[in-house]
N, C-alpha and C positions, 0 to 999 in steps of 0.2 A: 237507441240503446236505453235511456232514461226513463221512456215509455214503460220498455219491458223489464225492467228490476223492482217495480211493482208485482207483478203477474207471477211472482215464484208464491204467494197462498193463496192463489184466487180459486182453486177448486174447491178449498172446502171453506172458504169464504160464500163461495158461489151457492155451492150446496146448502148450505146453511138458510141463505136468501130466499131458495125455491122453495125449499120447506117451508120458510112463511108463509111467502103469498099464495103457496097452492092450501091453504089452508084457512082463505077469504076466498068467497063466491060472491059472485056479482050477483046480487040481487034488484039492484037499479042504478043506475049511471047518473052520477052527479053531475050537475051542468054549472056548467064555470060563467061566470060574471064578469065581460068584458071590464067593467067600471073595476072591478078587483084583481081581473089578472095583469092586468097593464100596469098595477102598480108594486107586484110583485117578481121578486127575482127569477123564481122557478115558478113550473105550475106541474111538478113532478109526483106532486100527490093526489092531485086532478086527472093523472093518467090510469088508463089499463091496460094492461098488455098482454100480450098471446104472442108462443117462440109457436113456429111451425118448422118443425125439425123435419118434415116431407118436403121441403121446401117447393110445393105440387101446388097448392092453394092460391087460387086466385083472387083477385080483390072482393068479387063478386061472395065466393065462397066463405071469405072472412067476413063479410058486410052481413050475410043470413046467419051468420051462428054466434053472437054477438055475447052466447053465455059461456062460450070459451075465452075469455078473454078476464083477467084477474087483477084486482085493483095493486097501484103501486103505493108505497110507502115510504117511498124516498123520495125526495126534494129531487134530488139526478138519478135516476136509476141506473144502476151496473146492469148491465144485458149479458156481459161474460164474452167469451170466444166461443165460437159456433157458427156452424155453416148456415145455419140457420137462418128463416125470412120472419126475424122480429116484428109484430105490428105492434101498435101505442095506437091508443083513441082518446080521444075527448070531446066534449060536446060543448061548446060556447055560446052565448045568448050576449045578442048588444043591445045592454041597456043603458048606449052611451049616444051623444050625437055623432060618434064617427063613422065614418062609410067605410070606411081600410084598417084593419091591425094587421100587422107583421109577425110571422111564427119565424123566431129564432133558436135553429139548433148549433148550438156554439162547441159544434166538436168536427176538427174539420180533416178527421183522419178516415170518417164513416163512406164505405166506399159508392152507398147508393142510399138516397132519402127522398123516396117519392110521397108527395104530399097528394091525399083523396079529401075532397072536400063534399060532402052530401048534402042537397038542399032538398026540397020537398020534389022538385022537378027533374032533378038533374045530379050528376056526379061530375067537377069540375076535379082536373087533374094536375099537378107540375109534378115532372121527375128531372130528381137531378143526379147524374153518375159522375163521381169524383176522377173518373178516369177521362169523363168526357174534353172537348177542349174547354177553357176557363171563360175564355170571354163568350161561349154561348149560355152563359148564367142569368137570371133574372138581374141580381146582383154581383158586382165584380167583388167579389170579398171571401175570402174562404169558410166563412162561416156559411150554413145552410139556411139564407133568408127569403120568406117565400110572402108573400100579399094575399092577405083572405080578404073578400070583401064581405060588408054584411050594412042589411038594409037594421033601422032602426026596427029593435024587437024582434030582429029576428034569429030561429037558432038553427046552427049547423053545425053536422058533425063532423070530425074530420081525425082522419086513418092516417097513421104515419108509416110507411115500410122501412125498415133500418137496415142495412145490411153491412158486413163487415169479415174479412176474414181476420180481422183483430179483436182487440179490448173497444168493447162497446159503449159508452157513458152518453144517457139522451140527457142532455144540459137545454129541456123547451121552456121556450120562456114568449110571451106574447107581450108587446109595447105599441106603441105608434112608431111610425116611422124615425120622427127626430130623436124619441129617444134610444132604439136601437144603436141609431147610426151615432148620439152619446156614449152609448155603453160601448161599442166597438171602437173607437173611438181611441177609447180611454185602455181598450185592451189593446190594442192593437201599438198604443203609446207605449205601456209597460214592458213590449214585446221588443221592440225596437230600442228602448232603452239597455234592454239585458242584453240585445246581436249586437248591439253599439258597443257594449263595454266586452265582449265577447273577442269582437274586431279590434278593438283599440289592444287588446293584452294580446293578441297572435299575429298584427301587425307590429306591436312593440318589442315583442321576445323574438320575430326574424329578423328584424333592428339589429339586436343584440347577435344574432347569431351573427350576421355577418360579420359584425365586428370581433366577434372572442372565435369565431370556429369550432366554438362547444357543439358535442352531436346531440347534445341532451336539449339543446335549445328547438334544434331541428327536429327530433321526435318528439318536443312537447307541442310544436307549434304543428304539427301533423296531427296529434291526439284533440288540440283547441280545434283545427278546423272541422274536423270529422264530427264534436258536441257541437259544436255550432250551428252546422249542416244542418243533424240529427232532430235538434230543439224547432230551428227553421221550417222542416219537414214536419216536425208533431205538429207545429202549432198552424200549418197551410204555408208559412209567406214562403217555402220553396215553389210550391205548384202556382200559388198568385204571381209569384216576381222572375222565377228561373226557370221554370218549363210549364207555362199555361196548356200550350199546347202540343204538349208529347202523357202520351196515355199510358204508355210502357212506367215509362219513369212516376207518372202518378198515382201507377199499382202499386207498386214498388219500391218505390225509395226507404220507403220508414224501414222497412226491414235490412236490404243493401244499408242503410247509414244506420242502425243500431248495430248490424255487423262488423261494422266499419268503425264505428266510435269505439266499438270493444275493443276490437286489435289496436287502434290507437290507445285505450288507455295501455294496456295488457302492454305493448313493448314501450311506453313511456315508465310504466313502472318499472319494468326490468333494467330499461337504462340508468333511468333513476337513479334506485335504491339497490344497483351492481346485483341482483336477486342471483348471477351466477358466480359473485365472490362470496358475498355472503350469505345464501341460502341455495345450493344449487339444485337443491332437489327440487321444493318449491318455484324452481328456475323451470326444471322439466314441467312441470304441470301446468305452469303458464303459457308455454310454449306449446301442450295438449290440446287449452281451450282455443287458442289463434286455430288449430286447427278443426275446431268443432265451430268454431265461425265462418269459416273456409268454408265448411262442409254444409250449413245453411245458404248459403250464398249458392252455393253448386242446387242444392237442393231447389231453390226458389226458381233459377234458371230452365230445369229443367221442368219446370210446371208444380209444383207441391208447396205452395205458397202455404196454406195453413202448417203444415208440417215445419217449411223454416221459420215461420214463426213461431212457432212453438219451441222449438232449436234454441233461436235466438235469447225467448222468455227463460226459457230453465239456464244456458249456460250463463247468462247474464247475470243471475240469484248465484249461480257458481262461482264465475268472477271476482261480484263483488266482496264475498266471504272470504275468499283467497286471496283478493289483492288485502282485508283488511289483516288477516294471520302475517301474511309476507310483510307488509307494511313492519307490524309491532315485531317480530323477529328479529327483522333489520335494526329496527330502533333499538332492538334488547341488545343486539351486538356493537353501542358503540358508535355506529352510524349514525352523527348528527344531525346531516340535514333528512333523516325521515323522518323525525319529530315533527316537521312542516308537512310533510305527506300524510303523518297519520291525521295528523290534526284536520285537515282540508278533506281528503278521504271522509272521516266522522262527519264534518258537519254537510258533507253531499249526499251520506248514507243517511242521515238522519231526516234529510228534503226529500229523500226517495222515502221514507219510513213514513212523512205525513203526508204526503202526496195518493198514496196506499190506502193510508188510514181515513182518507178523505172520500176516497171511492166508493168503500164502505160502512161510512155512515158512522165512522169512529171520531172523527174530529167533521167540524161544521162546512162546508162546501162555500169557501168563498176568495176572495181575490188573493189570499196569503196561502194559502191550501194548492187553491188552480195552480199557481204558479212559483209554486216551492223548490220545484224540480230545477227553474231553470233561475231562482233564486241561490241555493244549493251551488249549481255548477259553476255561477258567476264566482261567487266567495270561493270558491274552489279553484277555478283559474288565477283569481290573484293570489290565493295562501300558496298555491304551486309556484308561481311567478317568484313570490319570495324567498320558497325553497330554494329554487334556482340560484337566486341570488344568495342566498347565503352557501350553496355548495360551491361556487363560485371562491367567496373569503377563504371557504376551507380547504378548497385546492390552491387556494393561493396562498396560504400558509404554511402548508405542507409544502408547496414551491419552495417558498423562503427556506423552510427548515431543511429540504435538502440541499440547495445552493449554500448555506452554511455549512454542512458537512460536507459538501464536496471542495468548497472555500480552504474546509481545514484539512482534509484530503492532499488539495492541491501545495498547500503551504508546507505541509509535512514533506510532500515528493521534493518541492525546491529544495527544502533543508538537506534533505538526503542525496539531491543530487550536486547541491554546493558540495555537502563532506565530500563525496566520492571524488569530486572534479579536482578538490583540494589534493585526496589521494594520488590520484592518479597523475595530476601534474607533478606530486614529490615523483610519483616512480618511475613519470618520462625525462624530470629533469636527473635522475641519478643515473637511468639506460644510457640519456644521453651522453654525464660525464664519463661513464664507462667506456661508450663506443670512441670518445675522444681521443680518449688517454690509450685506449688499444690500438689504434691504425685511424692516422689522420687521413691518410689515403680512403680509407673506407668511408671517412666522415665529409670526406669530396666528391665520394660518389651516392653518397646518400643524399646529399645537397640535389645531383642532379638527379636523381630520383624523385627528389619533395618537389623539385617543376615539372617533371614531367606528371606526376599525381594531378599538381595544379590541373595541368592542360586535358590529362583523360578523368575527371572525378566523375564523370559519367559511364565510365568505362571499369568499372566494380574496382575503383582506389585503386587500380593498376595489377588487380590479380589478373586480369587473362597475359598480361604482358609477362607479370612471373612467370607464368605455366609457359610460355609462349620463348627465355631468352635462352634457355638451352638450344632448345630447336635453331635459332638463328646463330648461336655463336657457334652449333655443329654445322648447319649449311655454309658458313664466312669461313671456316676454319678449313673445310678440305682444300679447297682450291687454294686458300692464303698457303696450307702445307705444300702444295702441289709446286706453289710458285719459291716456298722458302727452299725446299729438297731440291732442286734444278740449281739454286744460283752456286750452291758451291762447286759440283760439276763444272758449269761453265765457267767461272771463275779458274777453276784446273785449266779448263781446254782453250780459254780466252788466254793464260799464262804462256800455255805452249804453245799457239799460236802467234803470241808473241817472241817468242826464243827464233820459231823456224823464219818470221821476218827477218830477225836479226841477224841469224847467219846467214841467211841468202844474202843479206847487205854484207856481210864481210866477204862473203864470196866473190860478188861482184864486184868488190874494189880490190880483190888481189890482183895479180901482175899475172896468174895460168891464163890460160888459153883456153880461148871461148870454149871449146869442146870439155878441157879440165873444168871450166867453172860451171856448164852443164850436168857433166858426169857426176858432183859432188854435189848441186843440187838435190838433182834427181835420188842419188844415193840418200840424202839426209830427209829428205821428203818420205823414204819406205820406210827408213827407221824410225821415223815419227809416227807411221801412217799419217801421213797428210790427209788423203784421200775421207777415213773414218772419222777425222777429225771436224773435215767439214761435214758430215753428214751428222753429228754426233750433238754439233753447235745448232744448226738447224732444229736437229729435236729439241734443245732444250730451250731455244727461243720460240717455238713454238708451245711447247709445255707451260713456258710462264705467261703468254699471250693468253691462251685458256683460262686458265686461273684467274689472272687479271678479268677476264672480260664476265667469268661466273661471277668474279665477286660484287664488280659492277651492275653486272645484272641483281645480284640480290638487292645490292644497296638500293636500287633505283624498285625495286619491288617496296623494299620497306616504307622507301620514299613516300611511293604512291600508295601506302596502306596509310601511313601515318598523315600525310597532308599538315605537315605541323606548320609551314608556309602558307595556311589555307584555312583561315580561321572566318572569313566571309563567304558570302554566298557564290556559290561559283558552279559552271555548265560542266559537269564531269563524263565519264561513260562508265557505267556501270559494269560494262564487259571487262574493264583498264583494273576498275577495283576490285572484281572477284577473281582476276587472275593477279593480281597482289598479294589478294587475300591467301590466295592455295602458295604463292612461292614462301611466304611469314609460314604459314603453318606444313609446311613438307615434313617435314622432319617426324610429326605427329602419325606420319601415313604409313611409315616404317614398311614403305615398298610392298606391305600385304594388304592395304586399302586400296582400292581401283575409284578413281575420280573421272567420271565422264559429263565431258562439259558440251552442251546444245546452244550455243548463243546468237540469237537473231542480233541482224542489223537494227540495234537500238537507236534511237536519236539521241542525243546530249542533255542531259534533264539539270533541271537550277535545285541544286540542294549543295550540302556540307559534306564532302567526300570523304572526310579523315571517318563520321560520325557513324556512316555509313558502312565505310569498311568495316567499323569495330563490330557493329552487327551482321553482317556476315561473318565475322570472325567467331563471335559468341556460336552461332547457330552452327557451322560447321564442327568448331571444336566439341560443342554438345555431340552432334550425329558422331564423330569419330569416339568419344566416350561409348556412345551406345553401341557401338561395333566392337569397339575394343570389349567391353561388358559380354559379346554375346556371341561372337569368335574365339575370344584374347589373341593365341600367337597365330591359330590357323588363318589361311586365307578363307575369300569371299564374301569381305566385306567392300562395301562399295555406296560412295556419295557420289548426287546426281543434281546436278545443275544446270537449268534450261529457263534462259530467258525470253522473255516474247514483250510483244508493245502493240496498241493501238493508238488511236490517234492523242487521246488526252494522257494517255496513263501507261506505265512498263511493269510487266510483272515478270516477278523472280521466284521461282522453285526450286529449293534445297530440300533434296531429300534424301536417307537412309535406311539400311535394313538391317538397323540395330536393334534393340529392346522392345520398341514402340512404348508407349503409356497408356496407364487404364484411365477411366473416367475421373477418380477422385484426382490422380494427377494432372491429367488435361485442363481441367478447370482452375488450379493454381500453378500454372506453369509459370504465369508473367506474374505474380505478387511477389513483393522485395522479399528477399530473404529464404524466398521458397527452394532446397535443391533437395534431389536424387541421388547426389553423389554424399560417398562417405567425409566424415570429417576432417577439416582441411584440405580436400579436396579440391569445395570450391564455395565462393562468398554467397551464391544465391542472390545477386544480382543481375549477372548478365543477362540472361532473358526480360528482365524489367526493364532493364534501360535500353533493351533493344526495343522491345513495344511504344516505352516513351520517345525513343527516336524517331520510331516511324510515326507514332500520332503527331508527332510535332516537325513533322515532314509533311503535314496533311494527306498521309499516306494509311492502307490497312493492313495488319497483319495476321493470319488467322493461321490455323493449324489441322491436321488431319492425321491419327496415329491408331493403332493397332496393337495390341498387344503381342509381343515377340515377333511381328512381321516388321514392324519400322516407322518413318514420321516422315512425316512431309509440312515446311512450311512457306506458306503461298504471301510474298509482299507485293502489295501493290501502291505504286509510286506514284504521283502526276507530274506529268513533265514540265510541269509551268508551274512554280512553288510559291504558294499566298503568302504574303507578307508579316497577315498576322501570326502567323505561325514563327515561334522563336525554336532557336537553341545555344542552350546555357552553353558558355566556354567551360 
């Protein structure tokens, strides 16, 4: 990417250029001085050049027409973007005792640099394609270093072909061997110094992310590795060190990681500097260019490599401009830490600015110029680093200041809720002496109320039991009437029955004669009706037997609902509690509910049977609501209950064709405090604490309902109950 945020003025930079040189003709070819070019940096004024934009011309064809070819004027020459087969010539004479000097082209992004060497006899040749594998190089180095020999006095000319579908810069330079491999050396030092400090600040800030979990550390440390890459790739040590030998990737990369450092900077700035809190429009247009880099990326893929690179060159000059507007925006609104972002942004745009100016010829071409860009980025990584850390303080500050107000938030609610507590104990301790002083009888049965609360507080503070004690004291009540309306009859007919003993004993011990003491039996026997008498006793000991054994039966129903003897873990039957469950709630059914019960042969399961009943209790009383709601007095309402079991686990289905419920209801059906029913009605509990009885049963309980057709809910139990599972008394 760093590459290309130069190339947004290179056409009329470029243009400008050509207009020079086409405007010098070669009129003879100056020969260059081994003894002088060896001891110079460049020898880019020594050069000629000729673009051949037919790119048709052979070497042959460019070697006969040597008047096409136009002196250069620069120290490096810019060759520009073009498909072009650039040639460079120059003619060299040794007037040295060496037998070897070395042609060093120090740009190591050039995709092809075949070196023509001409001697009076012969045309000696190297080519080198940057795509090719790396260790088939003369030299293993990314620069392009080639060995010309030459005998003492003598001269040869030699053709360079350049080719590129990039930014071209010929950086030739001729030395001896040792001191090449000094000068490279010495760059190759600087280079590694800057990936080293590169590496240290993207392994240090994923440090950091690990520990704070900030995402900003994670998208800077995505946006460091991708400049990294990118610099690595400008300057060769990607293709020398990570892929010598893949071709694909050494066409390619520069452009893939200039697309790729973009979108890394582009969404490290947005994270940054919040661009969708505080600038959101500017938010959109950041989020444009990620896809105009996308769309280079697709482009180079599909074969149009000069085309994404070109993509890449302009949106990058777009980018830059845009992250520097958004930047100062940010900063205008307040936003602290992008006063470190603009800062660091500045002086990277400003390495991109002489790095530019250097190419053409505006500042001097030398080791502060070459490598500004990734000098630039370096100081850019750490003043971003700092940002970091100082957004860091300022989220941690703004922590503090809101934990303060929520401190005083909190302190305020206690105060408020001591008064209220304060209140509220005056108003229960005055309820209370009122209910005292009105019926101590009531205040003895409140007593046994506040234990039985104790024992159900799972059980909605004892509302289903309210709604619930009519029902039982009308079921205890008919048969207790059944048995009280009988005993005074019999009490009558046990009296007379007594009387007719009586005078048969005085009968019998008079002095008549057995047939007289017959006769006046028999007589006092029809005036009594003896005979209706006993048939009369009969019925009414059988009446209070009834009674007696209904009422028994309820109590031993309650019994087994309530399990108040049964506060440990214990092997129940679930068939024993849900027919509990229906004798507690009969009453509710008002003979125009129809209850049809399916119950398989369950096995014994280890749970809390009182805890249990209560939620069957909750869930049927709900269904008999939704019937009552969706009937009222007429019949055809009807709850359905069908047990079943496999071998770990017993499922239960209670179901209704009351109301049913829509979606917004289904979904808080079991949150405390949720109901359906009107006011005082009901606490908006019981379904909660049926759900938390069954997760703490390690059991599931799920739901399925319909809008006006009805509800079904499915428990599933396991018959062997884990231990860590508790339930609260």
């Amino acid at each position: 990417m760093f590459k290309a945020y130069y190339m947004r003025g290179k056409y009329l930079m470029l243009l400008a250029f050509m207009c020079l040189v086409a405007s010098i003709r070669v009129k003879g070819q100056d020969t260059i001085a081994l003894s002088k070019a060896i001891h110079e940096n460049f020898i880019g004024k020594d050069l000629y050049i000729f673009q051949d934009s037919s790119e048709s011309l052979s070497f042959d064809q460019v070697k006969a027409t040597r008047n096409i070819f136009k002196k250069s004027i620069s120290d490096v020459p810019n060759l520009g973007v073009s498909k072009a087969n650039n040639w460079v010539k120059f003619l060299i004479k040794n007037d040295t005792e060496l037998g070897k000097v070395t042609l060093n082209i120090s740009n190591p992004i050039i995709d092809i640099a075949n070196l023509y060497i001409v001697r009076s006899n012969r045309v000696d040749s190297i080519k080198i394609n940057n795509s090719d594998y790396f260790t088939n190089r003369p030299y293993k180095h990314q620069f392009y270093l080639y060995d010309i020999y030459l005998k003492k006095n003598e001269k040869v000319e030699c053709f360079v072909k350049l080719k590129s579908n990039q930014q071209i810069l010929a950086p030739l330079s001729l030395a001896t061997e040792k001191k090449i491999f000094q000068d490279i050396s010495v760059s190759d030092s600087r280079t590694s110094f800057y990936l080293g400090i590169m590496l240290v600040m993207l392994l240090y800030n994923l440090f950091i992310y690990f520990t704070t979990r900030d995402r900003d550390y994670l998208v800077y440390c995505h946006y460091n590795f991708w400049v990294t890459l990118t610099q690595a790739t400008l300057l060769g040590f990607s293709h020398r060190f990570l892929w010598p030998e893949n071709k694909w990737l050494a066409e390619n990369m520069v452009i893939i990681c200039g697309a790729m450092s973009g979108i890394g900077t582009i969404m490290f700035s947005i994270s940054f500097l919040r661009t969708s809190l505080y600038s959101p429009r500017l938010s959109l247009l950041l989020y444009g260019t990620i896809g105009v880099y996308i769309t280079s990326i697709i482009v180079l893929l599909v074969g149009h490599k000069p085309v994404a690179f070109q993509i890449v060159n302009v949106n990058a000059a777009i980018v830059s401009i845009l992250i520097m507007i958004v930047a100062w925006v940010v900063y205008r609104r307040n936003f602290a830490p992008a006063r470190y972002f603009l800062l660091s942004w500045t002086i990277f745009f400003a390495s991109i600015l002489v790095f530019v100016a250097k190419d053409y010829g505006i500042v001097p071409y030398n080791a502060f110029t070459l490598h500004s860009v990734e000098i630039g980025s370096a100081l850019e990584a750490v003043f971003l680093s700092f940002a970091l850390a100082g957004k860091i303080n300022t989220l941690k500050k703004e922590k503090e200041l809101s934990q303060l107000q929520a401190l005083k938030v909190a302190q305020e609610n206690e105060r408020i809720i001591r008064e209220q507590n304060v209140v509220l104990e005056q108003r229960v301790a005055e309820r209370t002496i009122e209910l005292k002083e009105s019926n101590e009888e009531l205040n003895t049965t409140l007593e046994h109320l506040k234990q039985t609360q104790s024992q159900l507080v799972d059980s909605e503070k004892m509302a289903s039991l309210g709604q619930l004690t009519a029902g039982i004291a009308h079921e205890i009540n008919n048969p207790i009437n059944f048995v009280t309306s009988n005993v005074a009859p019999l009490k009558r007919d046990v009296k007379m029955l007594l009387d007719v003993i009586h005078t048969i004993e005085e009968v019998g011990l008079s002095a008549d004669a057995q047939d007289e003491k017959v006769r006046k039996i028999e007589e006092y026997k029809e005036e009594m009706d003896f005979d209706y008498l006993k048939i009369e006793i009969d019925h009414l000991l059988k009446g209070i037997h009834e009674g007696a054994s209904r009422t028994a039966e309820i109590v031993k129903g309650l019994r087994i609902f309530s399990r108040v003897d049964e506060d440990d873990l214990k092997r129940a039957d679930i068939n024993e509690g849900l027919d509990s469950t229906l004798i507690i709630i009969n009453n509710l059914l008002n003979n125009r509910i129809v209850v049809s019960r399916e119950y398989a042969n369950l096995p014994l399961i280890e749970c809390y049977p009182g805890k249990l009943n209560q939620v069957f209790l909750n869930i049927i009383s709900n269904g008999i609501h939704a019937i009552n709601k969706k009937f009222g007095d007429t019949p055809g309402g009807e709850v359905k209950i069908i047990t079943s079991h496999d071998e770990e686990h017993v499922f239960i289905k209670i179901s209704d064709n009351g109301t049913g419920m829509d979606e917004k209801t289904m979904r808080k059906i079991f949150e405390p405090f949720f109901t359906t029913k009107e006011v005082g009605e009901g606490t908006g509990l019981g379904m909660s604490i049926a759900y938390n009885t069954i997760k703490k049963h390690n059991g599931i309980i799920t739901m399925n309902s319909t809008l006006g057709e009805g509800t079904e809910f499915i428990i599933n139990l396991p018959v062997i109950h884990k231990l860590e599972a508790t339930i609260p008394v």
